[in-house]
C-alpha positions as MATLAB code, in Angstrom:
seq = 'XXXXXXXXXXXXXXXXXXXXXXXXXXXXXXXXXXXXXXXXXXXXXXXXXXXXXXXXXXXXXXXXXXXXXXXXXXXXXXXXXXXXXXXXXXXXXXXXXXXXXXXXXXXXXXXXXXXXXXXXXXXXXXXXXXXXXXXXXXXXXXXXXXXXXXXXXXXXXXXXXXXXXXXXXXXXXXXXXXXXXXXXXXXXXXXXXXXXXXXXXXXXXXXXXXXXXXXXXXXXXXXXXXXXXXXXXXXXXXXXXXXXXXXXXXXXXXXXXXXXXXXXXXXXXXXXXXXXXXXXXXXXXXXXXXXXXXXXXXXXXXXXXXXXXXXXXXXXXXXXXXXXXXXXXXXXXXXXXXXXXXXXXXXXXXXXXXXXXXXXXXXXXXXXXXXXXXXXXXXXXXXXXXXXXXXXXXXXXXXXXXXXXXXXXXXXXXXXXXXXXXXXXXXXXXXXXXXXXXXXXXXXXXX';
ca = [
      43.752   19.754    5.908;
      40.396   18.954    5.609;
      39.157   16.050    7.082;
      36.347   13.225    5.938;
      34.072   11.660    8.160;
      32.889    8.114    8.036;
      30.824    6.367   10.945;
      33.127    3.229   10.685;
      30.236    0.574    8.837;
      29.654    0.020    5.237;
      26.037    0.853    5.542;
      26.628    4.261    5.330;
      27.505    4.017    1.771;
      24.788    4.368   -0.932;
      22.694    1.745   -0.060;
      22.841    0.374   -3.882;
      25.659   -0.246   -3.724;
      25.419   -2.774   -1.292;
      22.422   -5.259   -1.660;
      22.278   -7.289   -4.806;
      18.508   -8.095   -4.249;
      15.581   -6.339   -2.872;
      15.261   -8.339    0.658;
      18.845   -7.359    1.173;
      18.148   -3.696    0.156;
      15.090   -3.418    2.592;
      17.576   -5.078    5.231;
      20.043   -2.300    5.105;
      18.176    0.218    4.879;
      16.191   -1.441    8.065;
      19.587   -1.020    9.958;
      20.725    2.342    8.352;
      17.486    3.803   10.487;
      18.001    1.664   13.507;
      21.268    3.247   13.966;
      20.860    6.664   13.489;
      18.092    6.562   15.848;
      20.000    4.536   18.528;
      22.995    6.692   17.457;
      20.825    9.659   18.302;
      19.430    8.634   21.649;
      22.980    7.722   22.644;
      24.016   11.394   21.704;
      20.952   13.109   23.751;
      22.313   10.791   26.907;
      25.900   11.295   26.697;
      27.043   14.115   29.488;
      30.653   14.262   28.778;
      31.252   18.074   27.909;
      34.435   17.230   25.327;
      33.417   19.548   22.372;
      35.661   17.994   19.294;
      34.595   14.602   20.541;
      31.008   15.967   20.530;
      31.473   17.795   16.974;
      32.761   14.249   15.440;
      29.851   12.770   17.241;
      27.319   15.147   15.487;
      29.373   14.437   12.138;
      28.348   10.844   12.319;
      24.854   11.434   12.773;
      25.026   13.766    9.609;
      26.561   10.648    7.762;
      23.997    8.135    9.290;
      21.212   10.620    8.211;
      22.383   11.050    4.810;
      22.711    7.283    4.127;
      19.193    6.861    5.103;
      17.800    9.443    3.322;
      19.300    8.238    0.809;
      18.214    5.273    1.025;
      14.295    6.559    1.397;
      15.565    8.120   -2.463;
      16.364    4.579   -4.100;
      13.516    3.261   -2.067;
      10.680    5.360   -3.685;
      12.479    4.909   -7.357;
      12.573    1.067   -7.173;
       8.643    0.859   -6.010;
       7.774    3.698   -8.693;
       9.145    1.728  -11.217;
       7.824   -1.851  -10.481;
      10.258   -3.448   -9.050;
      10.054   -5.896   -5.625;
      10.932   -4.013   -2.631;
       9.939   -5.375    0.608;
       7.653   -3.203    2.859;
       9.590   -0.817    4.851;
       8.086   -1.245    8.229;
       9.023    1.256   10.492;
       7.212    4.017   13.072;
       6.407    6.096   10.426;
       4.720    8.666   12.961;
       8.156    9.371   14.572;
      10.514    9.402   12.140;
       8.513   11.561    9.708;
       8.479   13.956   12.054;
      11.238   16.689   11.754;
      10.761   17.609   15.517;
      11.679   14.630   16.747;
      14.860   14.632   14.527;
      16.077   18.036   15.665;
      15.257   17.415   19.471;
      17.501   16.558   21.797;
      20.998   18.260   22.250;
      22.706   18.702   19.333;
      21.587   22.051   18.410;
      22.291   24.164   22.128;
      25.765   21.603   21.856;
      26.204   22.930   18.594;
      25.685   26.692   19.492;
      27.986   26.301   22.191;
      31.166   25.402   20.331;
      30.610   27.762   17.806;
      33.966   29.228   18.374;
      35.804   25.949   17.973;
      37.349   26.028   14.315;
      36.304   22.940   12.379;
      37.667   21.429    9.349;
      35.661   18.515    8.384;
      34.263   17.446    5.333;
      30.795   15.779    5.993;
      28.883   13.796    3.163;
      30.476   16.546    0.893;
      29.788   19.760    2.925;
      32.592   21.402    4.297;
      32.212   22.135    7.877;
      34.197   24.894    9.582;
      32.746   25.240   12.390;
      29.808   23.592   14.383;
      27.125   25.632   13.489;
      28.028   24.314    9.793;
      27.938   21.584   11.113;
      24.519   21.562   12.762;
      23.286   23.111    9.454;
      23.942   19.796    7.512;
      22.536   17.565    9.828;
      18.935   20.100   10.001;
      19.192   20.407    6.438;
      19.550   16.332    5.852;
      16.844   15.713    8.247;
      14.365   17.604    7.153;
      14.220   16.330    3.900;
      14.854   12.907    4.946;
      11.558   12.840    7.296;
       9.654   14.477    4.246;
      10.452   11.045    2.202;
       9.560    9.149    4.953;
       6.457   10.702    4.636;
       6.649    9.672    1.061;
       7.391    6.066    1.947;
       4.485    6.300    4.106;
       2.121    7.761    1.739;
       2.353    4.702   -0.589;
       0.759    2.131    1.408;
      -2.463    4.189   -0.305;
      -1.415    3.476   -3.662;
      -1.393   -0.084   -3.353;
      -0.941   -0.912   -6.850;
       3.146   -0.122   -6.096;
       3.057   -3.183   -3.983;
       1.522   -5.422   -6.394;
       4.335   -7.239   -6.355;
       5.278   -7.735   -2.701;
       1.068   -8.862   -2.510;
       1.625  -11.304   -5.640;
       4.651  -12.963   -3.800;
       2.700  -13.442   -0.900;
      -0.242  -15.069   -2.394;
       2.271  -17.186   -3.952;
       3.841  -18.116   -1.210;
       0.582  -18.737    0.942;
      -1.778  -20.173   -1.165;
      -1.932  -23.527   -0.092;
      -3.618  -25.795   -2.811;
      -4.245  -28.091    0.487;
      -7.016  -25.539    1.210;
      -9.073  -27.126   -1.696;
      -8.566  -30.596    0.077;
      -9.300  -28.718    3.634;
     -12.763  -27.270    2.078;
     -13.916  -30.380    0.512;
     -13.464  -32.152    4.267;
     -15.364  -29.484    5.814;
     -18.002  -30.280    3.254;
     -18.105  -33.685    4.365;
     -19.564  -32.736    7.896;
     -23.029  -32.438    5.880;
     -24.960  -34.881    3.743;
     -26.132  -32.142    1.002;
     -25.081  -28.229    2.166;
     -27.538  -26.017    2.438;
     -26.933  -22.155    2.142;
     -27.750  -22.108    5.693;
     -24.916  -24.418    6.106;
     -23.122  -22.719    3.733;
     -23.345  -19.484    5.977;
     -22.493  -21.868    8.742;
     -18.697  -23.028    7.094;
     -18.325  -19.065    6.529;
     -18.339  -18.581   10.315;
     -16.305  -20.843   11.044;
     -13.840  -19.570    8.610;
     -14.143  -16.246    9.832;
     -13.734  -17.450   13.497;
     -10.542  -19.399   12.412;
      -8.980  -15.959   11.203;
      -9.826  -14.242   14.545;
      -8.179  -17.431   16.219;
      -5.278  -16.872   14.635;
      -4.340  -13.278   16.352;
      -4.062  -11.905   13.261;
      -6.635   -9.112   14.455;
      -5.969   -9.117   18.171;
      -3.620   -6.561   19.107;
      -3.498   -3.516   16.031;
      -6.760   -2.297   14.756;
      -9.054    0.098   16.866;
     -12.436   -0.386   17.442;
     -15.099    1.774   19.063;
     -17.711    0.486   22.357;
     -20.721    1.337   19.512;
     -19.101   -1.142   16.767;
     -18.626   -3.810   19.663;
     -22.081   -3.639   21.131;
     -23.474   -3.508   17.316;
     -22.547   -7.254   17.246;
     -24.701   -9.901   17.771;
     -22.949  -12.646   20.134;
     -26.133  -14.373   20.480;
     -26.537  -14.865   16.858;
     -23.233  -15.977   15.884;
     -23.205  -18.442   18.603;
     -26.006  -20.302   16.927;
     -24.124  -20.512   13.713;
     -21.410  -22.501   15.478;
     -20.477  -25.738   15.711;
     -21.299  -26.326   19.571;
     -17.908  -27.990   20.311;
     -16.325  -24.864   18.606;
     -14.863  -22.830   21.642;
     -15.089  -18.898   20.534;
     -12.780  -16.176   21.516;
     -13.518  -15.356   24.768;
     -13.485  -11.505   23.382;
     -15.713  -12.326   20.206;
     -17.556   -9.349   20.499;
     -14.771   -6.974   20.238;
     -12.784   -9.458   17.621;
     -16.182   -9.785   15.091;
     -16.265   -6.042   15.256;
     -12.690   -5.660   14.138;
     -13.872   -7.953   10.997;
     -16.564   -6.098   10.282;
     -14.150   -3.653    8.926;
     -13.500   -6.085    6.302;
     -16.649   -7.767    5.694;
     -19.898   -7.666    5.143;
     -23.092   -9.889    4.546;
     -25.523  -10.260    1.469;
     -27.902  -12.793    1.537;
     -25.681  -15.414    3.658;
     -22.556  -14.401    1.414;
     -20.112  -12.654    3.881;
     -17.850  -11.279    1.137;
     -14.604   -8.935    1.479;
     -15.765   -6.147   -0.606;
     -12.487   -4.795   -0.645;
      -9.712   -6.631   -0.862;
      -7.766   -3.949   -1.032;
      -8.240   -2.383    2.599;
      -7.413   -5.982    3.591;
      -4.217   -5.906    2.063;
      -3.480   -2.746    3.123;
      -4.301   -3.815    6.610;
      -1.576   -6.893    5.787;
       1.438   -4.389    4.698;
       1.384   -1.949    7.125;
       1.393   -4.665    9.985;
       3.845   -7.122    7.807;
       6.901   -5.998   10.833;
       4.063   -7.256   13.261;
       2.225  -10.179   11.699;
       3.904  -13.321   11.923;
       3.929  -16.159    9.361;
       1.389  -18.130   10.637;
      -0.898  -14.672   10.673;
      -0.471  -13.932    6.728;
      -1.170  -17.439    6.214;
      -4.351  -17.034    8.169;
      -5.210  -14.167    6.137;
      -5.079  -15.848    2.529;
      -6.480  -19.137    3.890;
      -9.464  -16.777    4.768;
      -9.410  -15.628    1.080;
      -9.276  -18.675   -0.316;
     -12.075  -20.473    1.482;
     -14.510  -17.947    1.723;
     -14.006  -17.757   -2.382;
     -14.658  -21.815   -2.610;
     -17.926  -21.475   -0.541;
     -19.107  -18.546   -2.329;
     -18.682  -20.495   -5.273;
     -21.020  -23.254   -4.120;
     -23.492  -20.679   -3.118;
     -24.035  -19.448   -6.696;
     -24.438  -23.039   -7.505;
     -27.919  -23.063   -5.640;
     -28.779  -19.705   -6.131;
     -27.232  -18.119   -9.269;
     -28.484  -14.225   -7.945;
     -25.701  -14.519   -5.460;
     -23.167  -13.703   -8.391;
     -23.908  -10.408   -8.327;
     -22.110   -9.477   -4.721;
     -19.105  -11.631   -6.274;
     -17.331   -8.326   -7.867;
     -14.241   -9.900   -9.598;
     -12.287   -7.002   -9.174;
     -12.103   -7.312   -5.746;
      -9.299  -10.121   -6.706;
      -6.289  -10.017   -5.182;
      -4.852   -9.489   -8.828;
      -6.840   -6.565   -9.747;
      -6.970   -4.431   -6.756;
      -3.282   -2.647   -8.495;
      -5.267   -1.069  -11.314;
      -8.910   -0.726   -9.959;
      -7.229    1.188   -7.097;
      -5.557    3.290   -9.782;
      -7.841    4.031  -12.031;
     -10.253    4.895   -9.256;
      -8.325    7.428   -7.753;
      -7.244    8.663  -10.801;
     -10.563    9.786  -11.850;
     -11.617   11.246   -8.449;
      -9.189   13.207   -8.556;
     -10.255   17.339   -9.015;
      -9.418   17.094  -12.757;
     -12.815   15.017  -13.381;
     -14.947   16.805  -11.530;
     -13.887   20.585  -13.702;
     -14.042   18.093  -17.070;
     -17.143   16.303  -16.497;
     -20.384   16.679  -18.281;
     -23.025   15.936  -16.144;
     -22.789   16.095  -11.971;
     -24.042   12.368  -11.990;
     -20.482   10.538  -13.217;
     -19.449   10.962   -9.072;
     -17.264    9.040   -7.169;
     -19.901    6.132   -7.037;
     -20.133    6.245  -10.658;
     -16.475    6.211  -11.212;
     -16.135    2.660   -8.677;
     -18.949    1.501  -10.852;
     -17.430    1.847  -13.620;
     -13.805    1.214  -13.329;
     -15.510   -2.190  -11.537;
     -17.624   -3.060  -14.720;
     -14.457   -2.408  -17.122;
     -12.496   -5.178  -14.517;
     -15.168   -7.669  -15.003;
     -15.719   -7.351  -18.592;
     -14.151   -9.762  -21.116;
     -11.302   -7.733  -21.432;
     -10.228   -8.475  -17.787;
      -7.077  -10.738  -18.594;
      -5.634   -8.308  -21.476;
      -6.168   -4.929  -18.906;
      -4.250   -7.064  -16.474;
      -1.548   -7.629  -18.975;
      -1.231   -4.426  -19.863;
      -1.111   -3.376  -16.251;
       1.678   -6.068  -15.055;
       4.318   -3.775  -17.604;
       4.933   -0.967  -15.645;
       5.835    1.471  -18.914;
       2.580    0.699  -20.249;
       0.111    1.659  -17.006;
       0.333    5.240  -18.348;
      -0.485    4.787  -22.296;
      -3.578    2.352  -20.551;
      -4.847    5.429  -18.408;
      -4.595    8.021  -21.764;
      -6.707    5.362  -23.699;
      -8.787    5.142  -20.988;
      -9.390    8.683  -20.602;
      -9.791    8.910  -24.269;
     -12.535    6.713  -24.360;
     -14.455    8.976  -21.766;
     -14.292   11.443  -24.015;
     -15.721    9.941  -26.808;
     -18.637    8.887  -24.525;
     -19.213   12.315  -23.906;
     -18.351   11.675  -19.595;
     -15.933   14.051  -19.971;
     -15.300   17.087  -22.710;
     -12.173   19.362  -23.417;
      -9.006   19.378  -25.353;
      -7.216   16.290  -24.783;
      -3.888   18.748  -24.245;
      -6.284   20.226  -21.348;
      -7.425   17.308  -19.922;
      -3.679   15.972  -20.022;
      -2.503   19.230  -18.638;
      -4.851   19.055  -15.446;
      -4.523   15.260  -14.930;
      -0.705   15.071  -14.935;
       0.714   18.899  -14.477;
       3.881   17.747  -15.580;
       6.558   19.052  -18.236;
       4.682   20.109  -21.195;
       6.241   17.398  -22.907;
       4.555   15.149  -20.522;
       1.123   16.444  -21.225;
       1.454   16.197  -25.030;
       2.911   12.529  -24.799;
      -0.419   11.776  -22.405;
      -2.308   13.798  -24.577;
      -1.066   11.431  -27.630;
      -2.416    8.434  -25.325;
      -5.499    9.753  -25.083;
      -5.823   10.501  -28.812;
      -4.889    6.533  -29.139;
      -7.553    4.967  -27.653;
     -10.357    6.881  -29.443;
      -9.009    5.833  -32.546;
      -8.677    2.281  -31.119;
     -12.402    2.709  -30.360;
     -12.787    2.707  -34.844;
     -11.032   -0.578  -35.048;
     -12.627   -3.406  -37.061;
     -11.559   -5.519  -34.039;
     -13.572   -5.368  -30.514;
     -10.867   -3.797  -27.892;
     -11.539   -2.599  -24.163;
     -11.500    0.682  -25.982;
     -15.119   -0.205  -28.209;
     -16.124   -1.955  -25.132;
     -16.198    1.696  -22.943;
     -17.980    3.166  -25.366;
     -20.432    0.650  -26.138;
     -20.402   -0.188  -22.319;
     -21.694    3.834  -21.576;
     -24.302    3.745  -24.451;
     -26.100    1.110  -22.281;
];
C-alpha cells in the first residue's frame, strides 16, 4: 500500500487555496519558506541514524518545497496580471541558489538507504526507494530557486508593483504635509530661492534623520569624501543638529538626487521606489512615511521655485511621478531592448533618445489618457503595438510590422500577428480626424 505524505499544516496545500486576499497570500507563502528552511537546517543537525524516520523526514521537505514553489507559481501569475500582491521580501541571494538547497545531508543520507524499500507517494511521485526520493526533492528545488530568481527579477520591472507603490502613496500621503510646508514658509518674511534651497536641506536632512538610509545601501570612501560638509552646514538652520555621520548619509542620497540651479530634484523616482520595495521587510512605518513626506515637500518647494524663476520647469520632468514611473519604465526598456537597435534607421535614436522620448510622450497632453490606458492591464500590450506603430510611420524604425512583432515578442506566431495587428492600429489611428497620442508621435518626431 502506498502511502501519502503530508507535513501535518495546511500551508502545504496550494497556497490559493488558502488566502482570500493578497496580504494573506504573501503571509503564507512568507511561512511556507520559513519552514522549509528551518525544516531544512533542523534535518542537516539531526544525528539520529534511524533511516525510515530519516526517509519520512526527507518526504516532508519534498512537500514543504513543493508548496513553496508553488507558491513562487501563483505569485508571478497574480503580479503578471495586475493584481495586488505584497512584496515578497525574502534573502533572495540564498534561496535562489540551488546549492544551498541541495547542501547539507540529505543526499549522502539518501544514498545510504538506498536499499531500504520505500512506498510513499510524495506530492504525486511515487517513491520506492530513497534515491526516488532524493530525486523529487532535487528536482522540486531546482526549479523552485529558478522562480525565486523570477520573483527576484521583478523588482526591475517596477511597473508590476504599481499597485503595491499606489497603495502606499495612498496610505502615506499626508495632506498635513501641505499645512507642515506652509509653516516652514512662515520662518521667512518673502522666500528667496536661496531660502528655497535652504527648506530643501532641511527636508533632505529630515529623511536621513529618519534611518531610512542608515543601515542598507553601500557607499564608497570616494562618494563620501566627494561631499561637501562645510557647505551644507551653512545651509542649515544653526539650531538644526546634523547626523553626526552626514558625510557618509548625504552620499547615500546622492544616489537619489541631484541639484540644478538650487532645485535638488529626484530624477528618478523610480530607483527610489525600487530602493523602498526591496527594503519594505526592513523599513519600518515611520521610514516609508519619511520617504513620501520627502516626495511631497520637495514637490511643493519646487513648485514655488518656478514661481520666481519659470526656467526651473524644465528639470521638473513629470514623468518622474510616482504614477508614471509603471509605463515610462516599460516603454523604456522595451525599446532598448536588441530588437530596436537591428530595426532602427539611423544610429542616433539610442538609449538617450529613447528616455527622451518616452519622457516627452509622458508629459504631453495626452498624459492622463496613456495613464488610463496603462492602469487596465489587458490593454498595456495593444498601447505598446500602437506605440511601435507610430515609430514606424516616423520612419525611427522600418520593417514588416510581422518582423518587428516577431523580434519584439518571440512568442507563438499567433502572438506576433495579434501584436502585429496593434501595431497596424495605431498608424491608422495616426489618420484620424481627431488629435490622439498616436498624431501626437508623429507630429512630435517631425519637430
Amino acid at each position: 500500500m502506498t502511502k501519502n505524505v503530508k507535513t501535518g499544516s495546511s500551508l502545504a496545500r496550494p497556497l490559493e487555496t488558502q488566502a482570500s486576499d493578497s496580504t494573506g497570500f504573501q503571509n503564507e507563502l512568507l511561512l511556507c519558506i520559513m519552514e522549509l528552511d528551518e525544516s531544512k537546517a533542523a534535518y542537516d543537525s539531526t544525528f539520529v541514524d534511524f533511516p525510515l524516520t530519516r526517509c519520512y523526514f526527507a518526504a516532508s521537505l519534498v512537500t514543504w518545497a513543493d508548496a513553496v514553489n508553488k507558491g513562487l507559481l501563483d505569485y508571478l501569475e497574480k503580479i503578471s496580471k495586475g493584481e495586488y500582491v505584497d512584496v515578497l521580501n525574502v534573502d533572495y541571494h540564498k534561496f535562489s541558489s540551488q546549492d544551498y538547497w541541495l547542501s547539507g545531508r540529505m543526499k549522502s543520507d539518501m544514498m545510504a538507504y538506498k536499499d531500504i524499500p520505500l512506498n510513499l507517494n510524495v506530492v504525486g511521485r511515487e517513491c520506492r526507494s530513497s534515491i526516488e526520493l532524493y530525486e523529487a526533492f532535487e528536482d522540486i528545488v531546482c526549479e523552485m530557486a529558478l522562480n525565486f530568481n523570477k520573483v527576484k527579477n521583478t523588482f526591475d520591472q517596477l511597473e508590476l508593483y504599481a499597485p503595491v507603490i499606489q497603495k502606499m502613496k495612498q496610505q502615506f500621503d499626508n495632506p498635513l504635509i501641505v499645512y507642515e510646508y506652509a509653516l516652514m514658509k512662515e520662518g521667512y518674511l518673502e522666500p528667496t530661492l536661496k531660502d528655497y534651497h535652504k527648506m530643501q536641506v532641511k527636508v533632505c536632512m529630515d529623511l536621513l534623520q529618519s534611518g531610512m538610509l542608515n543601515n542598507i545601501l553601500s557607499i564608497s570612501n570616494e562618494e563620501i569624501e566627494a561631499v561637501d560638509e562645510v557647505q551644507l552646514h551653512k545651509l542649515m538652520d544653526p539650531h538644526y543638529k546634523a547626523p553626526e555621520n552626514l558625510k557618509e548619509l548625504w552620499a547615500k542620497l546622492k544616489k537619489f538626487i541631484e541639484v540644478k540651479e538650487k532645485l535638488m530634484i529626484i530624477p528618478r523616482r523610480d530607483l527610489l521606489m525600487k530602493y523602498v520595495l526591496k527594503h519594505k521587510n526592513i523599513l519600518t512605518v515611520d521610514h516609508i512615511r519619511a520617504v513620501f513626506r520627502f516626495d511631497k515637500l520637495l514637490k511643493l518647494i519646487h513648485k514655488d521655485m518656478v514661481k520666481i524663476k519659470p526656467e526651473l520647469a524644465q528639470y521638473l520632468n513629470k514623468a518622474d511621478d510616482t504614477n508614471t514611473f509603471g509605463i515610462v519604465n516599460s516603454l523604456t526598456r522595451l525599446m532598448q531592448q536588441a530588437w530596436f537597435k537591428d530595426f532602427r534607421t539611423d544610429p542616433k535614436y539610442d538609449h538617450a533618445w529613447i528616455e527622451k522620448f518616452v519622457a516627452a510622450l509622458l508629459t504631453s497632453e495626452y498624459r492622463q489618457e496613456l495613464l488610463t490606458i496603462w492602469q487596465d492591464a489587458d490593454k498595456r500590450l495593444t498601447l505598446k503595438g500602437n506605440i511601435i506603430g507610430c515609430l514606424k510611420m516616423a520612419g525611427v524604425i522600418d520593417g514588416s510590422d510581422l518582423g518587428i512583432a516577431t523580434a519584439l515578442l518571440n512568442g507563438t506566431v499567433r502572438e506576433n500577428k495579434t501584436f502585429a495587428s496593434y501595431m497596424g492600429l495605431g498608424k491608422k489611428m495616426i489618420y484620424s480626424k481627431d488629435s490622439n497620442y498616436c498624431s501626437w508621435i508623429c507630429d512630435h518626431l517631425k519637430d
